[in-house]
C-alpha positions as CSV (number, residue, x, y, z in Angstrom):
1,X,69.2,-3.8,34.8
2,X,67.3,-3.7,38.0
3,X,66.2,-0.4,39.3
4,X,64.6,-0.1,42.7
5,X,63.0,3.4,43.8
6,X,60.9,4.2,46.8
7,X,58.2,6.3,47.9
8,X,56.2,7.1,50.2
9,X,58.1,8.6,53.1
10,X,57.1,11.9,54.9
11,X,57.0,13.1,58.9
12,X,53.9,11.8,60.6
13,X,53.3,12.2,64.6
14,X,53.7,9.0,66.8
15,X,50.7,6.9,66.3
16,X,50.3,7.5,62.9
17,X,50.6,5.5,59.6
18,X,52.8,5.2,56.3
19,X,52.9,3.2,53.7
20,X,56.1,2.8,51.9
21,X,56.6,1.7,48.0
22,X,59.0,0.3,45.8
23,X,58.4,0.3,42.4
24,X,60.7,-2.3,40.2
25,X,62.0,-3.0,37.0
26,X,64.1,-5.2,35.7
27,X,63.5,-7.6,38.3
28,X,61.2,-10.8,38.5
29,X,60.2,-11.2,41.9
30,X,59.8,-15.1,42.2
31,X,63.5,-14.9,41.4
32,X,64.5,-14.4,44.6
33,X,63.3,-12.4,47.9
34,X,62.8,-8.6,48.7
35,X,63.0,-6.6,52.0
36,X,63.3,-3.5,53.7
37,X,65.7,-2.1,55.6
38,X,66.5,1.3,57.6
39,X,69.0,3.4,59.0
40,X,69.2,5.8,61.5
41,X,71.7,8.9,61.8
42,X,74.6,6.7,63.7
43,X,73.4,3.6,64.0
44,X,73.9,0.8,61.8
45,X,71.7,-0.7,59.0
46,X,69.2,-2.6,60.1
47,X,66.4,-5.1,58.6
48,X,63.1,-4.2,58.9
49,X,61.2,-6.6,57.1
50,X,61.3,-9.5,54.4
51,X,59.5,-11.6,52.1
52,X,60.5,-14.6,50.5
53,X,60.3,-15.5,46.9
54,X,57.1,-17.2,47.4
55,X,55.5,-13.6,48.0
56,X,54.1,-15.4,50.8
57,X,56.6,-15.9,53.4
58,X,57.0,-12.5,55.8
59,X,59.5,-12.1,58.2
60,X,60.1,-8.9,60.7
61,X,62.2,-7.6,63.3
62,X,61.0,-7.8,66.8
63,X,60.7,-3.9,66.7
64,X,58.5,-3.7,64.2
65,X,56.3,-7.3,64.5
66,X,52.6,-6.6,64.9
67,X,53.2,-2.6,63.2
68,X,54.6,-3.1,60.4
69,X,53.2,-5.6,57.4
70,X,55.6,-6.5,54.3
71,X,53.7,-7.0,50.5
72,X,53.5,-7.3,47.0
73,X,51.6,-6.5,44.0
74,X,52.9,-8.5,41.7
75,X,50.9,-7.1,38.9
76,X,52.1,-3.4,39.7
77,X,55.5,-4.5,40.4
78,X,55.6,-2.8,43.4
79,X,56.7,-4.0,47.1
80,X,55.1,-2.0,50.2
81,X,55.8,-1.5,53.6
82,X,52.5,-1.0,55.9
83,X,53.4,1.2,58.4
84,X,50.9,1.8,61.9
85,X,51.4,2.6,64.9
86,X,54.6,4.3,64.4
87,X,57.0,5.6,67.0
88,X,59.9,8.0,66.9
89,X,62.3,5.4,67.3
90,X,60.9,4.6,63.5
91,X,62.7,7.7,62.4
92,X,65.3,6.7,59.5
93,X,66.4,6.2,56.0
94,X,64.2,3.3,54.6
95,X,65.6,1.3,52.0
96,X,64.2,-1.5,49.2
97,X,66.7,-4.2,48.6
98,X,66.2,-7.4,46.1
99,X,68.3,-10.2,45.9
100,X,68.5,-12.4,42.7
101,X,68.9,-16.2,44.5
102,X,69.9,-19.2,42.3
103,X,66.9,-21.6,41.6
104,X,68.4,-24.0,44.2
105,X,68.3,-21.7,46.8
106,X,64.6,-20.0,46.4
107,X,63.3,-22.3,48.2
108,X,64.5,-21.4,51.5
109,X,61.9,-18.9,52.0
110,X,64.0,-17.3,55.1
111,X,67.3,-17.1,53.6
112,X,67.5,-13.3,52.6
113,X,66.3,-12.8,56.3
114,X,68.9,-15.0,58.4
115,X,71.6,-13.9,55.7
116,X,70.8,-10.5,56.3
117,X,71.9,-7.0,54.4
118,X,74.6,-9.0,52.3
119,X,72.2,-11.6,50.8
120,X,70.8,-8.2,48.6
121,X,72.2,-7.5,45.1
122,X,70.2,-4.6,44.7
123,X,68.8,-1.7,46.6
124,X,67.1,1.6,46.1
125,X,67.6,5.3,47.3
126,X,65.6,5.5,50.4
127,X,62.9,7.4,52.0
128,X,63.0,9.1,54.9
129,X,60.4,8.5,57.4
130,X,60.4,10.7,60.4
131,X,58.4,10.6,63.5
132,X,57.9,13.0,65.5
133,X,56.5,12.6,69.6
């Protein structure tokens, strides 16, 4: 069973820096691809970042691109989001998702991505990261 749980959310001023976790088990991440996501009170879900199963291959939204930076520690089992510069449009739920592809598709290191929220089979609780101006 895959379980997905985050960490590392708090209130930080504008300018400042977070960095998110997700810790998870059950869940080999060359299987398939792993992002983050976020959602504000009222607005819609929203990717933030994702990473491809090559642990390699980053992808982010336009809001977030040269702020934000999406890893892995494969040896910790643990995906992180990098956090700078933040803003108090930042301020929302964040959310860990994983998606378990078939072998034919993991090589389409952007698929998650362009597929978007419903590509993800599994996501965690969320954090809340809030920002204050």
């Amino acid at each position: 069973q895959v379980q997905l749980v985050e960490s590392g959310g708090g209130s930080v001023q504008a300018g400042g820096s977070l960095r998110l976790s997700c810790a998870a088990s059950g869940y080999t991440y060359n299987s398939g691809c792993m992002g983050w996501f976020r959602q504000a009170p009222g607005k819609e879900r929203e990717g933030v970042a994702g990473l491809g199963s090559d642990g390699r291959t980053t992808s982010y939204a336009d809001s977030v691109k040269g702020r934000f930076t999406i890893s892995q520690d494969n040896a910790k089992n643990t995906l992180y989001l990098q956090m700078n510069s933040l803003k108090p449009e930042d301020t929302a739920m964040y959310y860990c998702a994983a998606a378990k592809l078939a072998f034919w598709v993991r090589p389409r290191q952007t698929y998650c991505w362009e597929t978007g929220s419903r590509a993800y089979n599994y996501w965690g609780q969320g954090t809340q990261v809030t920002v204050s101006s």
